[in-house]
C-alpha positions as CSV (number, residue, x, y, z in Angstrom):
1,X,-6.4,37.1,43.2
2,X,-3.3,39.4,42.9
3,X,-3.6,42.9,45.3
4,X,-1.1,45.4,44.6
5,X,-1.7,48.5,46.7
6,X,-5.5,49.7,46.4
7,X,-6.5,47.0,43.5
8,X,-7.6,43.5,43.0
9,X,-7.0,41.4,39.6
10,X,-8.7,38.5,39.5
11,X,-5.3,36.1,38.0
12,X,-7.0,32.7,36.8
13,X,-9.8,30.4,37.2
14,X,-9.3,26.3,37.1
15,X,-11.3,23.3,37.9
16,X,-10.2,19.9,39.5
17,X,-11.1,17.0,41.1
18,X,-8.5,16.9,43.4
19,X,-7.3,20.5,44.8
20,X,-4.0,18.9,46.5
21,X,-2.7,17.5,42.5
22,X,-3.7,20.6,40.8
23,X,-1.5,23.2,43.7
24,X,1.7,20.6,43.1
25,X,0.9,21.1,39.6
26,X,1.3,25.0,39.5
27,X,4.4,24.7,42.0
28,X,6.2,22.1,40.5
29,X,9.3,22.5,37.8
30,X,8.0,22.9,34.0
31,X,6.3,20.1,32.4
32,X,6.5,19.6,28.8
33,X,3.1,18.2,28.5
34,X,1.8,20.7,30.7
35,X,2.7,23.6,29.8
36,X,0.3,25.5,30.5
37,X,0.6,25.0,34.3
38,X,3.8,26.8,34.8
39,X,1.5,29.8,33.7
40,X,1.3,30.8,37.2
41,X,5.2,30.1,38.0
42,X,6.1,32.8,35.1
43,X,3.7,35.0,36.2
44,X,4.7,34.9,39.8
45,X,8.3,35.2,39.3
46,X,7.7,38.0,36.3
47,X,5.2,39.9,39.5
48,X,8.1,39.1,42.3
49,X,10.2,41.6,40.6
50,X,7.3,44.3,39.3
51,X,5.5,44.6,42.3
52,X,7.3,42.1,45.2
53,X,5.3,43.9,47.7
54,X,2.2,42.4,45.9
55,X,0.0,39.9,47.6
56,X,-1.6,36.6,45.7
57,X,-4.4,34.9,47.3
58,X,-6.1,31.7,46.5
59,X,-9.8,31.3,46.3
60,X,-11.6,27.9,45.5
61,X,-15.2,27.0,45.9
62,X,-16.8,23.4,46.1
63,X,-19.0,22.7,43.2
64,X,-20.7,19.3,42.3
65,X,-18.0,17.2,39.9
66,X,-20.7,17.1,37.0
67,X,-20.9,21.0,37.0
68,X,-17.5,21.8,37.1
69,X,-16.7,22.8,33.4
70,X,-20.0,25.0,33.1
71,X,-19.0,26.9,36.9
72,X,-15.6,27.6,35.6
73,X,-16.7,28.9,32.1
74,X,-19.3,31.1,34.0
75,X,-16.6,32.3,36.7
76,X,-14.0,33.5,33.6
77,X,-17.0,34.9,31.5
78,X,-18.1,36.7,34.7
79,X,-14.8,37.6,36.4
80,X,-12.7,38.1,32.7
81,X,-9.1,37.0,35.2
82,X,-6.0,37.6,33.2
83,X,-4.3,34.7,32.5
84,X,-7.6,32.4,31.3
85,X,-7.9,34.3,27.8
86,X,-3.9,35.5,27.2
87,X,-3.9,37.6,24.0
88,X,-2.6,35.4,20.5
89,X,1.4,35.6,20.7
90,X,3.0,37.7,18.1
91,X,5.1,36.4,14.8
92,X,8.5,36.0,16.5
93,X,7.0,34.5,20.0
94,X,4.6,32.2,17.4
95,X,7.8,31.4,15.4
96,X,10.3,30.7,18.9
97,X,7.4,28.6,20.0
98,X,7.3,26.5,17.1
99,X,10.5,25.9,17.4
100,X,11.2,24.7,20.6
101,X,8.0,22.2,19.9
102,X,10.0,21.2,16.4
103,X,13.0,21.0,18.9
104,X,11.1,18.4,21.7
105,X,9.6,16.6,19.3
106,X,12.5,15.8,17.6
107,X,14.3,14.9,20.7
108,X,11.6,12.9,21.7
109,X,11.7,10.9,18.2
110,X,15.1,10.4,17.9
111,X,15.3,8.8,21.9
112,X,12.1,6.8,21.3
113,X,14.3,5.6,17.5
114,X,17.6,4.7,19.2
115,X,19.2,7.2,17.0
């Protein structure tokens, strides 16, 4: 949850099995097949210098493992937190994107090849 003066945005919901993995996840350096855990990293950083008076707190509740993905689909359809459901990216961050993938992927190729 992020609190900046008088309000409360609920940020992101998650599930894990292990709580200790998934915080070194969001706190560790980018991750190429991860991506989407440094999320919170840009969004953090991007808030330090909006608001760097806001507050972020960290909620978790203990739910049985075979009921995780149907708790946190209820939680984001109930809550609606703002970096579960980011908006499609435009052309030119679609086309970037797609670029540096074309870019990794390549790099990736040409080390596995010897080339």
């Amino acid at each position: 949850m992020l609190r900046h003066e008088t309000k409360e945005y609920k940020l992101y919901i998650g599930q894990t099995n292990s709580l200790a993995n998934r915080l070194l996840n969001y706190v560790s350096e980018f991750q190429a097949h991860s991506p989407n855990d440094y999320k919170l990293r840009i969004f953090a950083a991007f808030l330090a210098e909006l608001a760097p008076q806001a507050v972020l707190d960290l909620y978790f509740a203990v739910k049985d493992v075979g009921s995780l993905k149907k708790a946190e689909k209820d939680a984001i359809r109930k809550y609606d937190p703002l970096l579960n459901q980011l908006p499609p990216p435009n052309a030119e961050v679609k086309e970037k994107l797609k670029n540096a993938f074309e870019f990794y992927y390549q790099s990736a190729f040409e080390r596995r090849l010897g080339t």
